[in-house]
Backbone as a ProteinNet text record, in pm:
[ID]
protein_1_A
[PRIMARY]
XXXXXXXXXXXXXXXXXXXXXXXXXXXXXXXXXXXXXXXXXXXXXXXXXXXXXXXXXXXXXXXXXXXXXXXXXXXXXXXX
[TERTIARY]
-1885.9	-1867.3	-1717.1	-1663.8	-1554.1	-1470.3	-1377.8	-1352.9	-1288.4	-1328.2	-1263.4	-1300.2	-1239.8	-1331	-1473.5	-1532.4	-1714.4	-1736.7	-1762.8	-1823.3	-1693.5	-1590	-1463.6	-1409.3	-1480.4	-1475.6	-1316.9	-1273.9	-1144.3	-1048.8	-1051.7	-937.1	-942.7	-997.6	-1000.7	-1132.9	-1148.2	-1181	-1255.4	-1363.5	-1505.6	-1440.3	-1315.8	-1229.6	-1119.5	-1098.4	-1010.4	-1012.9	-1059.3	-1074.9	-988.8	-990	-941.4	-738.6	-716.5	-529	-524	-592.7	-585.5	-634.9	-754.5	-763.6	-684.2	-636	-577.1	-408.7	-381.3	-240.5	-271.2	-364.1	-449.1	-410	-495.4	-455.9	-345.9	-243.8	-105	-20.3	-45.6	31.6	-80.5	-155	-226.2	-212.4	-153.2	-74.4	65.3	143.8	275.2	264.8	204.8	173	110.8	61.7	-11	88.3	156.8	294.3	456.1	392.8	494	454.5	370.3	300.4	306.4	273.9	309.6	410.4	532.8	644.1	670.3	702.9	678.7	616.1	507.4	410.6	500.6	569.7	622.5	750.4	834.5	945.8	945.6	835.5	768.3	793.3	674.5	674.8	754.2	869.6	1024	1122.3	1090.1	1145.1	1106	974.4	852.2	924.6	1005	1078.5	928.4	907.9	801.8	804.6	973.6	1050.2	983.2	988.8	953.3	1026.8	1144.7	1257	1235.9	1117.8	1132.7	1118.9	1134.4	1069.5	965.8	920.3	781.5	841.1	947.2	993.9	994.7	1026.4	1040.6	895.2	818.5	662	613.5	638.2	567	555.3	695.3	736.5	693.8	722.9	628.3	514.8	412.4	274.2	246.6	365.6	325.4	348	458.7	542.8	403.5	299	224.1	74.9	62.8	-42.8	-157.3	-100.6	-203.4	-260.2	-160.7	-180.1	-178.2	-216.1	-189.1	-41.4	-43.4	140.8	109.9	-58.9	-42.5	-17.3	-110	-113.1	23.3	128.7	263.2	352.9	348.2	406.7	389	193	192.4	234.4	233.6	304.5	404.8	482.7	634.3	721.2	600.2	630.1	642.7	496	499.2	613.5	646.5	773.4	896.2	899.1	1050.4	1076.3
555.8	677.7	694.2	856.5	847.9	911.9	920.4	927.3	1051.1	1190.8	1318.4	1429.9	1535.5	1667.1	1692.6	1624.1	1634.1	1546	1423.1	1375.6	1340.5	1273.2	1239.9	1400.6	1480.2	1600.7	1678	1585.6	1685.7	1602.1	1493.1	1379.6	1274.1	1271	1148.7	1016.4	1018.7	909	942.2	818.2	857	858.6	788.5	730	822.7	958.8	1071.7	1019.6	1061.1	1027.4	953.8	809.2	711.9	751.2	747.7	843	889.4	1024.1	1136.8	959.4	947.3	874.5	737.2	654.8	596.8	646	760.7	830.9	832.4	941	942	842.3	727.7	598.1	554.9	593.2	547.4	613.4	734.5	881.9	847.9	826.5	798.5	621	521.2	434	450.7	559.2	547	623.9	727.1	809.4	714.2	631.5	526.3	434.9	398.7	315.7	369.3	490.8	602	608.9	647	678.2	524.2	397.1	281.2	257.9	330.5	238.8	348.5	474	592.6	502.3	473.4	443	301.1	221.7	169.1	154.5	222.4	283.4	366.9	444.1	499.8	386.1	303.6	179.8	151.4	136	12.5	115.8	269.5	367.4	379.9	347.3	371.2	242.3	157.1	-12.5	-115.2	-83.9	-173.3	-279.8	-368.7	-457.8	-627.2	-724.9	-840	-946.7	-877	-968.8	-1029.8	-954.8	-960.1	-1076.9	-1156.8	-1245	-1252.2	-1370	-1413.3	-1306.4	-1382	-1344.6	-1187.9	-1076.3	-958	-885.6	-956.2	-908.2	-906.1	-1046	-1059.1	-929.9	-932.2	-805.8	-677.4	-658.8	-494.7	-520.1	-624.9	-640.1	-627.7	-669	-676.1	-514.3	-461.3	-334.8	-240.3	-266.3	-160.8	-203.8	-297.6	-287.3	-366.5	-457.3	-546.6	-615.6	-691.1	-875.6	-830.9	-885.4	-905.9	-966.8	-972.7	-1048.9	-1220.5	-1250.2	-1408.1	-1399.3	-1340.4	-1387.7	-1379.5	-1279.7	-1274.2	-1408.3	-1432.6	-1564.1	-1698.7	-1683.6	-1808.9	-1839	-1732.5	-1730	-1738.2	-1639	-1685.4	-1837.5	-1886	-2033.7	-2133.5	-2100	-2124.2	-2113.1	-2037.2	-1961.6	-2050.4	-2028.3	-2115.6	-2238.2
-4436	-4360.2	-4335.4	-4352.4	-4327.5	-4202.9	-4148.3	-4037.1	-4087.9	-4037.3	-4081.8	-3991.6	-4057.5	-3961.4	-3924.6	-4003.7	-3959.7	-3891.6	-3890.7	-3754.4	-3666.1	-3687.8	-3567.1	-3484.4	-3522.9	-3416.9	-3470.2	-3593.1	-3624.1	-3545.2	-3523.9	-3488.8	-3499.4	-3605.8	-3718.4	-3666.4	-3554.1	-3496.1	-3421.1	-3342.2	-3267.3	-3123.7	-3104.5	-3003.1	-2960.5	-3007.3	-2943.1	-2828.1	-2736.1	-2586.4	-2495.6	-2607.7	-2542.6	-2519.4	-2590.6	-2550.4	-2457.9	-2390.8	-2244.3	-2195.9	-2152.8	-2080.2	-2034.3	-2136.7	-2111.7	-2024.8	-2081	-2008.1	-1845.1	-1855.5	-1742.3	-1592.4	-1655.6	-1579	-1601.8	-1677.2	-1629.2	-1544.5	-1546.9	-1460.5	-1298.8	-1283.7	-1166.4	-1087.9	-1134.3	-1156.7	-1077	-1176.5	-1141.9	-973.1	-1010.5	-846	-746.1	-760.6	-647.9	-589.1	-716.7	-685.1	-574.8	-626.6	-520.7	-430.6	-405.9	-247	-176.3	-233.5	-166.4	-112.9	-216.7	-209.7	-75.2	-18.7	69.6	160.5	166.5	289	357.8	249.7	348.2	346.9	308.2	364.5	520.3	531.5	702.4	786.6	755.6	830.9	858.9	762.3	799.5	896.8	867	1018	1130.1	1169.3	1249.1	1344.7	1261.9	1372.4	1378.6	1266.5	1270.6	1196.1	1218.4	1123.1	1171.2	1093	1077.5	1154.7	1154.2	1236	1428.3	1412	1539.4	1579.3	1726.8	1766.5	1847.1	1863	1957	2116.5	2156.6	2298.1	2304.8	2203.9	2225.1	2172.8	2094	2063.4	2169.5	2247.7	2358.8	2506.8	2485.1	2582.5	2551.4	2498	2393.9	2459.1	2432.2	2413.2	2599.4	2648.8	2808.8	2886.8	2809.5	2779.7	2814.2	2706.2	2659.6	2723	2781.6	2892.7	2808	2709.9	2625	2720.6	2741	2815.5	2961	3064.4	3200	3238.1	3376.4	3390.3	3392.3	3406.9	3409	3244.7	3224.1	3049.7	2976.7	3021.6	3007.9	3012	3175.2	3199.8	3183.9	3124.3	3038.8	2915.8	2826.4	2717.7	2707.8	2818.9	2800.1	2842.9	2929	2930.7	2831.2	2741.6	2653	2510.3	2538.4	2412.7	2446.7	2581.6	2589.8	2619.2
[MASK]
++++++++++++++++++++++++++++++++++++++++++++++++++++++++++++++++++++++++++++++++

């Protein structure tokens, strides 16, 4: 059987398909990779940096009405 205009649909092959599709998933790929690399670039403006320490997490966390003031000052006992 030969691979021609009658049965390969006029592109030689049973496998046309596979090209768009495979592009497809590379252009949807590169866009996923963008939007990651974006999503956390936000983050790293938002001050939502790594550097921080125990002693100033801690404060935030007391800051924002997480912990109680014992639970504060045991930890911070703890820390230092």
């Amino acid at each position: 059987m030969r691979w021609g205009w009658g049965w390969g649909g006029g592109y030689g092959s049973p496998f046309w398909w596979l090209g768009p599709v495979l592009m497809a998933l590379f252009w949807i790929a590169v866009l996923g990779g963008i939007v990651v690399l974006i999503r956390q670039m936000v983050r790293r403006d938002r001050g939502q940096d790594r550097d921080d320490t125990a002693l100033q997490i801690l404060q935030r966390r007391y800051a924002r009405g997480e912990i109680s003031k014992e639970q504060y000052e045991e930890m911070r006992r703890e820390l230092s």
